[in-house]
C-alpha positions as CSV (number, residue, x, y, z in Angstrom):
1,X,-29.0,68.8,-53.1
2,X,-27.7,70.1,-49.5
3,X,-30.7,68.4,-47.4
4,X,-29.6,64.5,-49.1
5,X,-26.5,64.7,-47.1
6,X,-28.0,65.3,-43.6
7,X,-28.1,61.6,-43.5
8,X,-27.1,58.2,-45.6
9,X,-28.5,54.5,-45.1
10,X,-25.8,53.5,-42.8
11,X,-26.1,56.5,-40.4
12,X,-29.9,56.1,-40.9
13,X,-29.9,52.5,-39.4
14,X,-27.9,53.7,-36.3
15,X,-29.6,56.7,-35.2
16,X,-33.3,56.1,-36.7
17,X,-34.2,58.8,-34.4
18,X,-32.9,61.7,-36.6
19,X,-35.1,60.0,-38.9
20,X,-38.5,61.3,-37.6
21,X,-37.3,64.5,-37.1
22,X,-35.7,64.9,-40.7
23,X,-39.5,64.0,-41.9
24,X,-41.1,66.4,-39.8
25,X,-38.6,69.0,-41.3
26,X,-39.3,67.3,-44.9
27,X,-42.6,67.3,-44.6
28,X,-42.6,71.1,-42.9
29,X,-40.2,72.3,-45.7
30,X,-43.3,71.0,-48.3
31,X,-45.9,72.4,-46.8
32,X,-44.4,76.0,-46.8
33,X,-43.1,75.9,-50.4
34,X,-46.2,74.3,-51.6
35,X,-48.8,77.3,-50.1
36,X,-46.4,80.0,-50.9
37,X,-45.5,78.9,-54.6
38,X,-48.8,76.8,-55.3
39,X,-51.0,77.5,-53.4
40,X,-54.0,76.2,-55.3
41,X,-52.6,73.0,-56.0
42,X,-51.0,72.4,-52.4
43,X,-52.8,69.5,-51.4
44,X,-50.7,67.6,-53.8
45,X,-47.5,69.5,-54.6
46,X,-46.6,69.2,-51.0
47,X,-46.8,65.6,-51.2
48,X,-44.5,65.9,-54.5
49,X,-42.4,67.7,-52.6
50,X,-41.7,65.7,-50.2
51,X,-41.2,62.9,-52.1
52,X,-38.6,64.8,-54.0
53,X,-36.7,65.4,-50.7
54,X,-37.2,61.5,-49.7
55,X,-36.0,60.4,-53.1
56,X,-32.1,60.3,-52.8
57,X,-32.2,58.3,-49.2
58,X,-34.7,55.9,-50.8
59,X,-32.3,55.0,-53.6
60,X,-29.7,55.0,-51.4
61,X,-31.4,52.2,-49.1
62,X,-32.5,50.2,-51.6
63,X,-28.6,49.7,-53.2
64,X,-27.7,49.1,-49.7
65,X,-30.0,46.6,-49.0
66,X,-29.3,44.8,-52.1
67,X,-25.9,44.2,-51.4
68,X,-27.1,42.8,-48.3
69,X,-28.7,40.4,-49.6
70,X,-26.3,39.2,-52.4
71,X,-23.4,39.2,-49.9
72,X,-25.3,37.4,-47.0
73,X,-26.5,34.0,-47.2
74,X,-28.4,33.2,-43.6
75,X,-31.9,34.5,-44.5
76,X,-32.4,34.8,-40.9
77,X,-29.7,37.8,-41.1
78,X,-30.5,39.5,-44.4
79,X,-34.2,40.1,-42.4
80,X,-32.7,41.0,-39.6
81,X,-30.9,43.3,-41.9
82,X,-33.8,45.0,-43.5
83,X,-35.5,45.7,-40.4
84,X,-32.8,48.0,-39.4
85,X,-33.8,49.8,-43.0
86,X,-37.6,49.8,-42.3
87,X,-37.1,51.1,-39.1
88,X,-35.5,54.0,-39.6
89,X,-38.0,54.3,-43.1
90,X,-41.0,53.9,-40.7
91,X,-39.2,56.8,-38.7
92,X,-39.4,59.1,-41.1
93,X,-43.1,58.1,-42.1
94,X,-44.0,58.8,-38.7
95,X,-42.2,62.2,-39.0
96,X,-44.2,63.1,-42.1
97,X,-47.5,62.1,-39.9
98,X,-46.7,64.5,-37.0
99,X,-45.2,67.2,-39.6
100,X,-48.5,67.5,-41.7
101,X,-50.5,66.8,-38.5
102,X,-49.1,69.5,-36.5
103,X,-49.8,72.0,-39.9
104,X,-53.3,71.0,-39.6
105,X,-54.0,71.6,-36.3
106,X,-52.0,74.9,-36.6
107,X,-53.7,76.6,-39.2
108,X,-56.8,78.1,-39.9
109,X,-59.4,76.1,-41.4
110,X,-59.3,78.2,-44.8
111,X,-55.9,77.1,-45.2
112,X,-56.2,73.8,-44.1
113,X,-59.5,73.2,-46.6
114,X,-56.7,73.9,-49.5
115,X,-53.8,72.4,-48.2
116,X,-55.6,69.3,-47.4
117,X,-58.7,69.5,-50.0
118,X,-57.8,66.3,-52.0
119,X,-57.0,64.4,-48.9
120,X,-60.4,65.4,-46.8
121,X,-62.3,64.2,-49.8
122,X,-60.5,60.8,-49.6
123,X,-61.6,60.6,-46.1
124,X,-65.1,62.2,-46.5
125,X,-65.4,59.2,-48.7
126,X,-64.0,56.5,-46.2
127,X,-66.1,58.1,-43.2
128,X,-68.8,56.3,-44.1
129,X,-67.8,53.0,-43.7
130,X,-66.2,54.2,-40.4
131,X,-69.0,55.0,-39.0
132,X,-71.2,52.2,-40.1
133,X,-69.3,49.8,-38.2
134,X,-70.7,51.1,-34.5
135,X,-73.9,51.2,-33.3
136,X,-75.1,52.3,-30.2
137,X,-71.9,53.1,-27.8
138,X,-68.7,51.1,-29.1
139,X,-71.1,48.1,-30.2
140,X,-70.0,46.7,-33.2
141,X,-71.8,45.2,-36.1
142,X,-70.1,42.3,-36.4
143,X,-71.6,41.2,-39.9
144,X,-71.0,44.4,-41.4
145,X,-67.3,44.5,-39.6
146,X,-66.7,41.3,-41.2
147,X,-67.7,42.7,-44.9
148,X,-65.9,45.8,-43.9
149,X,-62.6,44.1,-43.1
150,X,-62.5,41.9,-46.3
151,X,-62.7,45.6,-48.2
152,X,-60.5,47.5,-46.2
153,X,-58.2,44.6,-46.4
154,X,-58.5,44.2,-50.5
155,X,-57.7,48.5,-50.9
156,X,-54.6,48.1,-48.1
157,X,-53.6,44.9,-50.6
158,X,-54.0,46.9,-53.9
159,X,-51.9,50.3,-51.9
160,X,-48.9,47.1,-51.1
161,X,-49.2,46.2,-55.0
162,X,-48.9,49.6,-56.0
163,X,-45.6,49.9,-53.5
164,X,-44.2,47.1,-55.4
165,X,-44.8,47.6,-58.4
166,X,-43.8,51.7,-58.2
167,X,-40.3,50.6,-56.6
168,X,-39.7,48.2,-59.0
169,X,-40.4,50.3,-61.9
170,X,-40.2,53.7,-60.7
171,X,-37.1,52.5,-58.0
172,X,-37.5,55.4,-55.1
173,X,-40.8,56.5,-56.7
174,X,-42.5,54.4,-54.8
175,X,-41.8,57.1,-51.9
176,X,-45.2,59.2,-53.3
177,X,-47.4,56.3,-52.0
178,X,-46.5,56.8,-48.7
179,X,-45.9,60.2,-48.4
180,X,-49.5,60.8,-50.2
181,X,-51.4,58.1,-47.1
182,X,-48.9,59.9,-44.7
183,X,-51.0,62.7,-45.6
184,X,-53.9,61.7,-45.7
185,X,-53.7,60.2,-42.3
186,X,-52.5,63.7,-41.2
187,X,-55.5,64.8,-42.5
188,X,-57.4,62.3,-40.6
189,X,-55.8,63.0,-37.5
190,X,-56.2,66.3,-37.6
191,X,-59.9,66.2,-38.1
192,X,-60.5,64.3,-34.9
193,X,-58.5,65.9,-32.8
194,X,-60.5,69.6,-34.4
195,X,-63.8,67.3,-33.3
196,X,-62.6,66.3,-30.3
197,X,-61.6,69.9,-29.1
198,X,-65.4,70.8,-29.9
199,X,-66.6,68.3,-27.4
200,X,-64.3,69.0,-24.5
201,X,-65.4,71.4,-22.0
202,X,-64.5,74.7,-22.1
203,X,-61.0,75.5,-19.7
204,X,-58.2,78.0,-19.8
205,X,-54.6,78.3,-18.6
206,X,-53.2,74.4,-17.5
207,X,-56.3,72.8,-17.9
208,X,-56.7,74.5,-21.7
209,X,-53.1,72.9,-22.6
210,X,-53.8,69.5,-21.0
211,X,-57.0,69.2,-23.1
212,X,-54.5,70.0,-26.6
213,X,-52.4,67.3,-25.3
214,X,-55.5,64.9,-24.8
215,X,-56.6,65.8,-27.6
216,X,-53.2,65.3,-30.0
217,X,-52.9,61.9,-28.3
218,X,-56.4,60.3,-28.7
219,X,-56.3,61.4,-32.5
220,X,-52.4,60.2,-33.3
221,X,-53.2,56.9,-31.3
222,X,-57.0,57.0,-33.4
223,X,-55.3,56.3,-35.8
224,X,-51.9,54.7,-35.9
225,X,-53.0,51.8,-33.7
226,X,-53.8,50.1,-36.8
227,X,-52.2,52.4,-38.5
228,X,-48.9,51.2,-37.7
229,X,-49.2,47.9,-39.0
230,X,-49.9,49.1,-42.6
231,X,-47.5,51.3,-43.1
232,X,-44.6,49.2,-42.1
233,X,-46.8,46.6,-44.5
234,X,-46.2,48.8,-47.4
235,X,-42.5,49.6,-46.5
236,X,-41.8,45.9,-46.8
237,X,-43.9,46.0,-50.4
238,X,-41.9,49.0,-51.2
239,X,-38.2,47.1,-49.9
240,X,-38.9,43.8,-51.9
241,X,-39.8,45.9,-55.1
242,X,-36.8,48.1,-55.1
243,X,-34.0,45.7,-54.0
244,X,-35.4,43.7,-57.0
245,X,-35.2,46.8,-59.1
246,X,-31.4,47.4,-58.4
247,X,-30.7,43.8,-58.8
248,X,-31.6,43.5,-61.9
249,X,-29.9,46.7,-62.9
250,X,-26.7,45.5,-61.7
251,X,-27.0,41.8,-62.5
252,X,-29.8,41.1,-65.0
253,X,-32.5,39.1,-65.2
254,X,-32.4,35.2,-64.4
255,X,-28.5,35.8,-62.6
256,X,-27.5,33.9,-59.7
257,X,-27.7,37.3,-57.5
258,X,-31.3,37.7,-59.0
259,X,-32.9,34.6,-58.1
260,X,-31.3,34.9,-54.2
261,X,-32.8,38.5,-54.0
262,X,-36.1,37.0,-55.5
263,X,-36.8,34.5,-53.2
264,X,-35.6,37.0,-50.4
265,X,-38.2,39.8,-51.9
266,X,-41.2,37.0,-52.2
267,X,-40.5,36.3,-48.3
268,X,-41.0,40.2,-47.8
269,X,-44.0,40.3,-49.6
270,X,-45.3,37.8,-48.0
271,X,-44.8,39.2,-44.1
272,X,-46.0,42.9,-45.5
273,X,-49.3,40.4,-46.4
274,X,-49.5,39.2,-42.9
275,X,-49.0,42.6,-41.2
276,X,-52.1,44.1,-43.5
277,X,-54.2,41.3,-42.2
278,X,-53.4,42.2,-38.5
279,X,-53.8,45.7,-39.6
280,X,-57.0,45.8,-41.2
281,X,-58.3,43.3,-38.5
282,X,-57.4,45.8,-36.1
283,X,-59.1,48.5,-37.7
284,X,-62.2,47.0,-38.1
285,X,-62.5,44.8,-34.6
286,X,-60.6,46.8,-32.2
287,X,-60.4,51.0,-33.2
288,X,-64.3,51.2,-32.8
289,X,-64.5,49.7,-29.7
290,X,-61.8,52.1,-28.3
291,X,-62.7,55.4,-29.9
């Protein structure tokens, strides 16, 4: 495939900047393949798609980042290491964001109720719980934020399960759980920054453009404030699950190399934990009072 060798691991973790512009172009390429080929079924073929222009990098990270760890032995290093990897992996996640995001707010809204049907009814269904958590003016009900954390917090755990679980049994795979809440939070974004134009006051020329820009910015930041936090969360999931995938490809189960990569995956797991926590508490106790 000509696109897997724009860019490998190692050139990935210098220049993680070509990496949010490759998943804009990913996530661009999947979009126009998906409504001209399936048209009906775009709101998840594109996400296949991309995922089947991610795969070949994934893999490649996660041997790379094996033989980190089974060659290094300061732990200190090996997670210095991997967070050259999740960068540049949280780079293109970012780039599928803005690509989808920019799709949405460029098309019409017959197109974008089948590109993005399957992801607007994921958030139709969330919405509700959004919106519950403010009362009058940024106010928040702080019992029902409280009950609303613990659940946001217990789906974000079971998505970080799921990227374990997929990488380590379905290696790359695990790439569709991303690319499918990069989506969905393109979806998301898109939808406020559509409400948000509705409430600014009508302009033209300069002031017209500034009020796009406004607008592109309070609905990005909407929602990768938080955002931010779980995604890299799930990364790490998605790391720890794969490098222990390859491991025991190459070295078996119960090997020396296997129970240093273990202990190395259970530390990842464990900081992917701590980041959902921040994420969700973010979510529920700070986005509301902001937005």
């Amino acid at each position: 495939m000509v696109l897997e060798a724009i860019i490998d691991p190692w050139g990935a973790k210098k220049h993680p900047i070509w990496l949010f512009f490759l998943g804009i172009l990913f996530s661009s390429i999947a979009v126009i393949f998906s409504l001209w080929i399936f048209q009906t079924q775009s709101s998840l073929v594109m996400v296949f798609l991309t995922v089947v222009l991610t795969i070949p990098l994934m893999y490649a990270t996660f041997v790379a980042e094996e033989e980190e760890d089974e060659y290094e032995r300061d732990e200190i290093r090996i997670l210095k290491g991997h967070t050259k990897a999740l960068t540049f992996l949280s780079s293109m996640f970012m780039g599928f964001v803005v690509g989808y995001a920019l799709w949405y707010m460029l098309m019409p809204q017959e197109t974008v109720n089948t590109l993005f049907s399957v992801q607007l009814e994921t958030i139709h269904a969330i919405n509700a719980q959004i919106v519950a958590l403010s009362g009058s003016g940024h106010a928040i009900n702080w019992g029902l934020a409280s009950d609303t954390f613990l659940r946001i917090l217990t789906n974000n755990v079971k998505v970080l399960i799921f990227c374990v679980f997929f990488a380590f049994f379905f290696g790359a795979g695990s790439i569709f759980i991303l690319a499918w809440n990069a989506s969905v939070i393109s979806a998301a974004v898109g939808t406020y920054f559509h409400a948000a134009l509705l409430r600014a006051p009508v302009a033209t020329g300069a002031g017209k453009l500034l009020i796009y820009v406004q607008a592109f910015f309070a609905s990005f930041f909407r929602y990768m404030i938080h955002g931010t936090f779980e995604i890299v969360g799930y990364f790490i999931g998605a790391l720890a699950g794969g490098i222990i995938s390859v491991v025991i490809l190459n070295h078996g189960f119960g090997s020396p190399q296997f129970r240093k990569v273990g202990y190395d995956a259970v530390i990842l797991v464990f900081i992917a934990f701590i980041l959902l926590v921040l994420g969700a508490a973010i979510e529920v106790f700070v986005t509301p009072m902001l937005f």
